[in-house]
Structures are given as C-alpha cells and as structure tokens.
C-alpha positions in Angstrom: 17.1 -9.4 2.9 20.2 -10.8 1.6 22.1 -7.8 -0.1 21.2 -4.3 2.4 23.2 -2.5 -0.5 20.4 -3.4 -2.7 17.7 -2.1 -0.3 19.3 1.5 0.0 20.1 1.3 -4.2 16.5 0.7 -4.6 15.4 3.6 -1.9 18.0 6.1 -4.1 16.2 5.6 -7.1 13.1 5.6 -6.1 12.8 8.4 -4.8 14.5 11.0 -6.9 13.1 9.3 -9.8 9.3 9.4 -8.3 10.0 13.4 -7.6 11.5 13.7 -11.3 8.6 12.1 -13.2 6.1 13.6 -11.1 7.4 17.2 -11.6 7.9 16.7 -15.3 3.8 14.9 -15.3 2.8 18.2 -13.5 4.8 20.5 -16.1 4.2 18.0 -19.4 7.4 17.7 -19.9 7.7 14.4 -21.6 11.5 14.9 -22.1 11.9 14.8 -18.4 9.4 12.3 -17.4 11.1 9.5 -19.7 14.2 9.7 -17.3 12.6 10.0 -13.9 10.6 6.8 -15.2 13.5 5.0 -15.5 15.0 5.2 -12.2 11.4 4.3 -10.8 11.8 1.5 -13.2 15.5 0.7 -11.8 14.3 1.0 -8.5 11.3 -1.5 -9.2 13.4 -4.1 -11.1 15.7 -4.4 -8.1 12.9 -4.7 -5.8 11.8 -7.4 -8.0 14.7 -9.1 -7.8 14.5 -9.5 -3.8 11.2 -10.0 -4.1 12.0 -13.3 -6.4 14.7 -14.6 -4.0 12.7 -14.5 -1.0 9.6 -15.7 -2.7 12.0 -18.6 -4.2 13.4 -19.2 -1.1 10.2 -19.4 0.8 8.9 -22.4 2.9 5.4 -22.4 3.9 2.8 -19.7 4.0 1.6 -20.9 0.5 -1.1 -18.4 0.1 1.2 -15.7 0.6 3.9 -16.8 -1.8 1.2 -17.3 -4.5 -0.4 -14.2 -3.9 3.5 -12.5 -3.9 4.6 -14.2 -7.2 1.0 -12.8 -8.8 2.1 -9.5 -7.5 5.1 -10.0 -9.2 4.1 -11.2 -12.2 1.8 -8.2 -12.5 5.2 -5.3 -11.7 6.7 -6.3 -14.2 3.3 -6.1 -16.7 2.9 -2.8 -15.1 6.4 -1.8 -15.9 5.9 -2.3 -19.5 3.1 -0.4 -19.9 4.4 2.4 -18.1 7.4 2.5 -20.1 5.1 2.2 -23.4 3.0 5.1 -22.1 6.2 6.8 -21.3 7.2 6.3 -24.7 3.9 7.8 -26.1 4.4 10.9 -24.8 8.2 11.5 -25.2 8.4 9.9 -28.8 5.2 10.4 -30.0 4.3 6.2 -30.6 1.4 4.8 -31.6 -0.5 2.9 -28.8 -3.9 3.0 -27.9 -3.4 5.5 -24.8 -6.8 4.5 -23.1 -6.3 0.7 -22.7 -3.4 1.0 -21.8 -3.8 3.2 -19.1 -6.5 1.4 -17.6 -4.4 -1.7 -17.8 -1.2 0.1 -16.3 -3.9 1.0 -13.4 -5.4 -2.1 -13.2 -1.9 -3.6 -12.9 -0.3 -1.3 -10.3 -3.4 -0.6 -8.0 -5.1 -3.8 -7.5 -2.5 -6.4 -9.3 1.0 -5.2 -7.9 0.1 -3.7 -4.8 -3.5 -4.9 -4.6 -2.4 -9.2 -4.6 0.7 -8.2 -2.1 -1.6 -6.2 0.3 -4.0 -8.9 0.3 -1.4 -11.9 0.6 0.2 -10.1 3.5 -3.3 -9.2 5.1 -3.8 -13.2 5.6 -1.0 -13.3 7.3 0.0 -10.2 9.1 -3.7 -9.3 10.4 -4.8 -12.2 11.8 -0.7 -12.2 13.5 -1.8 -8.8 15.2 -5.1 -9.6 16.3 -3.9 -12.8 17.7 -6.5 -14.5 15.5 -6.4 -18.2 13.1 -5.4 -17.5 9.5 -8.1 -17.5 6.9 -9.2 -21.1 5.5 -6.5 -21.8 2.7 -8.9 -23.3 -0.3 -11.4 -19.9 0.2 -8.0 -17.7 -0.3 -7.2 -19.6 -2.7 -9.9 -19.5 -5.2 -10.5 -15.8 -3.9 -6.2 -15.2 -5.5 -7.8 -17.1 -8.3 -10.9 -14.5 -8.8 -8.9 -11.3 -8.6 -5.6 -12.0 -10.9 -8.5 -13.3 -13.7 -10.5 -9.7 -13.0 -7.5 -8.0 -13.3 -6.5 -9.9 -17.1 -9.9 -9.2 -18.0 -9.7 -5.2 -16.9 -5.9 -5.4 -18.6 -8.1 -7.2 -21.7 -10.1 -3.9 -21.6 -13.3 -6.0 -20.6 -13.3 -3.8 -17.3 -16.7 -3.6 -16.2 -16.7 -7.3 -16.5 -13.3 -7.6 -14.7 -14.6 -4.6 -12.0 -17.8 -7.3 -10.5 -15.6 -10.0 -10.7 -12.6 -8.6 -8.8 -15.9 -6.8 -6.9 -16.4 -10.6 -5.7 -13.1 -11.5 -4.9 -12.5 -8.1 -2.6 -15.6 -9.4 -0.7 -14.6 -12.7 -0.6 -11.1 -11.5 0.9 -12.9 -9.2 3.6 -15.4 -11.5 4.4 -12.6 -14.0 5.4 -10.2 -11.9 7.3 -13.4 -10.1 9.1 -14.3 -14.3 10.0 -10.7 -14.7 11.2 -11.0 -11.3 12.9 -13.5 -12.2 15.3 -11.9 -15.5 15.9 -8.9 -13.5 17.8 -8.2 -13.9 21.1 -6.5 -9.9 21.6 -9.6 -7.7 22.2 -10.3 -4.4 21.1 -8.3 -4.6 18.4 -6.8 -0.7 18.6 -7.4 2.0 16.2 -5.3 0.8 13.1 -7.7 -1.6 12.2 -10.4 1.4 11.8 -8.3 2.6 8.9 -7.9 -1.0 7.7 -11.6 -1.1 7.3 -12.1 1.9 6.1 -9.9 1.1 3.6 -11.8 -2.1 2.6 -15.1 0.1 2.1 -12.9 2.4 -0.2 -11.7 -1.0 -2.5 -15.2 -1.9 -2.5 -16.5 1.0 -3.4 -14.1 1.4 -6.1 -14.7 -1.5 -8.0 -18.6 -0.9 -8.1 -17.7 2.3 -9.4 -15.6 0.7 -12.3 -18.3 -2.0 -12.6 -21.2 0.9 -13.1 -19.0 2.6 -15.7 -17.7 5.2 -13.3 -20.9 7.4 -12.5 -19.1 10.7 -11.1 -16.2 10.5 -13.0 -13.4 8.9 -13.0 -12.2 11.7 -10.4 -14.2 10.0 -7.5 -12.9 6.2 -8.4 -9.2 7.5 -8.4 -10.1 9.5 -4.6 -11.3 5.7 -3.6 -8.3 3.6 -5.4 -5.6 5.5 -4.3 -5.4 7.5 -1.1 -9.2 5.7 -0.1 -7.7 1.9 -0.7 -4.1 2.0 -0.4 -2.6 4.8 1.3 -5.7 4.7 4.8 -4.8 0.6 4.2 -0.7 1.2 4.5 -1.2 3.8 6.9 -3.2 1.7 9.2 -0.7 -1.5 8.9 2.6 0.8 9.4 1.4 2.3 12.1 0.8 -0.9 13.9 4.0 -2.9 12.4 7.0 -0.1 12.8 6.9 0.0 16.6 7.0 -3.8 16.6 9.4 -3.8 14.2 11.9 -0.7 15.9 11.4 -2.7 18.9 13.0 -6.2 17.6 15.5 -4.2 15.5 16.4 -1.9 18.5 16.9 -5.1 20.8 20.2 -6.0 22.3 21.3 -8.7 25.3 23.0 -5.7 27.0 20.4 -2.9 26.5 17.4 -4.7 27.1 13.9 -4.3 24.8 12.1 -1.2 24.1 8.1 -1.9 25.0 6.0 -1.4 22.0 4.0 1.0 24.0 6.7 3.3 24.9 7.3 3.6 20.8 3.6 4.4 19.8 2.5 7.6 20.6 -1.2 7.6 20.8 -2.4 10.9 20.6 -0.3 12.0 17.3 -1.7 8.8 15.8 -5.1 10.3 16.6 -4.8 13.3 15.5 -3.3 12.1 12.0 -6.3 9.4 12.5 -8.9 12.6 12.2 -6.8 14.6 9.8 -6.5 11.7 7.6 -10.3 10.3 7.6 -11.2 14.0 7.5 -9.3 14.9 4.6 -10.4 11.6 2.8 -14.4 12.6 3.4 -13.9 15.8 2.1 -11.8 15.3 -1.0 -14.5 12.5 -1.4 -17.4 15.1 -1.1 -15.7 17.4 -3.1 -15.8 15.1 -6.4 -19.4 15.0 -6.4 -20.1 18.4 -5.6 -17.6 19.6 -7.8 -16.9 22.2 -4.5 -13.1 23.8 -4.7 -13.4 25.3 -1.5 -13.8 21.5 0.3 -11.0 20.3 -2.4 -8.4 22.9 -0.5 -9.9 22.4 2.8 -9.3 18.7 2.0 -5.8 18.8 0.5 -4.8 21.0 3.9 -5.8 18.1 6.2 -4.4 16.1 4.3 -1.3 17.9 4.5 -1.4 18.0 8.1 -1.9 14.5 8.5 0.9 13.8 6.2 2.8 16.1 9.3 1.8 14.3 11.9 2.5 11.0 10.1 6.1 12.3 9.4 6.1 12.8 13.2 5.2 9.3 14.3 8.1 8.1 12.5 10.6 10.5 13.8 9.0 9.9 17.2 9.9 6.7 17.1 13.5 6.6 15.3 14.3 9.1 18.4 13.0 6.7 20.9 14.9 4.1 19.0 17.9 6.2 19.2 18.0 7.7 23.0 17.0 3.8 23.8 20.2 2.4 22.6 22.2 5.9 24.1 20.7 5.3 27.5 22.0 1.9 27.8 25.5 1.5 26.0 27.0 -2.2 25.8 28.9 -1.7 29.0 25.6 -1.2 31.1 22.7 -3.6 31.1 19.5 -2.1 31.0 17.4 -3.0 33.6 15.0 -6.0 33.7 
C-alpha cells in the first residue's frame, strides 16, 4: 500500500456511507440513499485506484493480475449501474430497473468480488495448504469463461450466462480441489470447511439462475450472498489475520507471536456452528416459506456475527499485550 491515508479515507467512507444507504433502502427513502451511495462510491473509487497501482506495478502471478484487472474493470461497471439505479429512485429516470439490477448483481457478486476471490484463491489457497498453484492455461481459459458469462448475464442473456459461468465455477473448483490434494500440510484445518461450503453455495447458485430461479429469487440471493461470499471470506480471514497480526506484530527486540497463540479454536468453532447453522436454516426457510426458522436463523446468525467480532478482538488484544510484554528495551525470549 503506497498512501496508508488512503486506506483509512477509504474505510471512513465506506462505512458510514454503507450504514446510510442501507438505512435509507430499509426506510425507502430515496432522498437519503443517493448520498450514502456516494460515499460507498467514494470509498470504492479510491480503492480502485490502489487497486490499479498495485495491479500496474505487479511482476509475476499473471493469473492473479488478470483476474484483478477483470475485477476491476467490472467495479467500476458495477458503480455505474448503481449510481443509475440510484438515480431511478431519487429522480424518477427512465431505465429499465430489471436489467439493470441483474447486471449491477451480476457485476458486484460474481464479477467484482467473484474474479478477485477466485484470482486470490489460486494463489492464497494452495500458499496455505502448502500445495502447487493451479496449471496456468486451465485458469486461464477458466478467467476467460466467467468474465464472458458475466457480459452475457449484464447483456440480460442470464440463463445463458448462469451454465456458462456454471462451467467456469467448476472448472475453478475442480483445479484448486487438484492443487489441494497435491499439498504437502495435512489436515488442512477447519477454514477450508467453510471454503468448500462456500463453493457448493456458488454452485448452487448459478444452477439456480440457469433453471430460471425455481424457489424464488429469495433462495439464489441466501446462496450468492451470505452462502458464496460471506462462509468464503469468513473461512479465508479466519486463516489469513493471525498470519498476518503475526508478521505485522513482529519486531527484532520483541520476538514473533506464534500463529497458534493468535487463533483461538474454540470461538472459531462455535462461530463455525453458528454460522453453518444459521446458513441451513435461513436456506430451509426460503423453501418452506417458515418465519419461525427465518428468526431462529437470523439469531444464529447474529451470534456468529458475535463470536466473529470476538475472534478479531481476541487477536488485536493478543497483538497488543504481545508488543506490551516485551518493550524495545527487553528482548523477548527465543
């Protein structure tokens, strides 16, 4: 990161302006979602500013720079369209609300966050599984798939753009899942059950789009969002933050924090069960139409939002009482 100001400029925006525009969604107040939309949009264009110098800037890793300047390419599409639907409401303009929706979707699910997920995955998963990379050319023409399903779904061809981007998802799993078994660490901990339930959840997502949505469009937003990419971050950030507090927390006079000491096992456990639980009953709950399993569902998933709250407090504290137990003047011991 070259400019840290720019980091904690983006996380000031973001934020407030992501708890604006979702209060004023939840109220329909289209007066007051136009400017919590543009501080997300702020916050997003400075990302995507960092986002272009590093990928600029990059040497190697090809298949992760491609897949990061797709990504890019589609925040700022998805930017636009939010902004037009923005518009539509506030202003009253003329747009055809449906396709662009499902492109804004599209765009922000599986382009944006979809092509950076998977780009990192190549890289980052095999990393903690001690495992060989996928083969290049297959990642490549699996990129290749997915950012053409995604212009056909922005195209509105989306049950057409649903198998195809259907086939690159597969293609994508079946690869890291070769690489996977390939590794030399063994077992490869409880993150990567999140990870995979996470693939079923993209999977079965994109089926649903390719069927036409059978169940509604309810069940395919359960899979897409929390189902695909929140269990998918979870499971990465719960294996890369204690790695990461580690290195950051390292000094020549204080010594290195073990990784171990920094991940607490049982809270990750229990947000584990509270967090698969909660996604299996919300799931449930969209076909049954059933209320009662809805609030059951939205409590656990409350709870594991708690105890995922807690791992990272856990492990700024540790951080914290690691650098107070051993100050520059005494040496931590070997």
């Amino acid at each position: 990161m070259r400019a840290l100001w720019a980091v904690k400029l983006l996380w000031w925006s973001l934020v407030p302006g992501i708890a604006v525009f979702a209060a004023a969604a939840a109220a329909y107040r289209p007066d007051l979602m136009g400017p919590g939309a543009m501080l997300v949009v702020a916050a997003l264009a400075v990302y995507a500013v960092l986002l272009w110098k590093n990928l600029a800037g990059a040497r190697g890793m090809r298949v992760v720079v491609l897949h990061g300047w797709a990504a890019l390419a589609c925040l700022a599409a998805l930017a636009a369209t939010g902004i037009a639907l923005v518009a539509r409401y506030e202003h009253g303009i003329a747009l055809d609300h449906g396709a662009f929706r499902a492109a804004h979707v599209a765009l922000a699910a599986y382009g944006f966050m979809g092509l950076l997920a998977a780009g990192l995955s190549g890289f980052l998963l095999p990393m903690l599984a001690v495992a060989p990379p996928p083969a290049p050319r297959l990642s490549y023409a699996a990129l290749a798939a997915a950012v053409a399903a995604i212009g056909l779904a922005c195209f509105g061809f989306i049950s057409l753009g649903a198998m195809l981007g259907l086939a690159a998802a597969i293609a994508h799993v079946v690869l890291l899942e070769r690489s996977l078994r390939a590794r030399l660490r063994s077992p490869l901990g409880p993150a990567f059950l999140l990870i995979r339930v996470s693939w079923v959840c993209l999977l079965a997502s994109l089926a649903l789009a390719a069927l036409g949505f059978p169940g509604g469009t309810l069940l395919f937003g359960l899979l897409l969002v929390p189902g695909w990419l929140l269990t998918f971050l979870l499971g990465v950030l719960q294996r890369i933050l204690p790695f990461l507090a580690s290195v950051h927390a390292s000094r020549t006079s204080r010594g290195t924090p073990l990784i171990s000491a920094l991940t607490p096992v049982r809270l990750l456990g229990a947000h584990r069960v509270l967090h698969l639980g909660a996604l299996g009953l919300l799931i449930v709950a969209a076909i049954s139409s059933e209320p009662v399993l809805a609030r059951i569902g939205a409590a656990a998933g409350l709870a594991a939002a708690a105890a995922y709250a807690a791992f990272y407090a856990y492990v700024l504290l540790k951080v914290r009482s690691h650098g107070n137990a051993y100050p520059p003047s005494q040496p931590a011991p070997a």
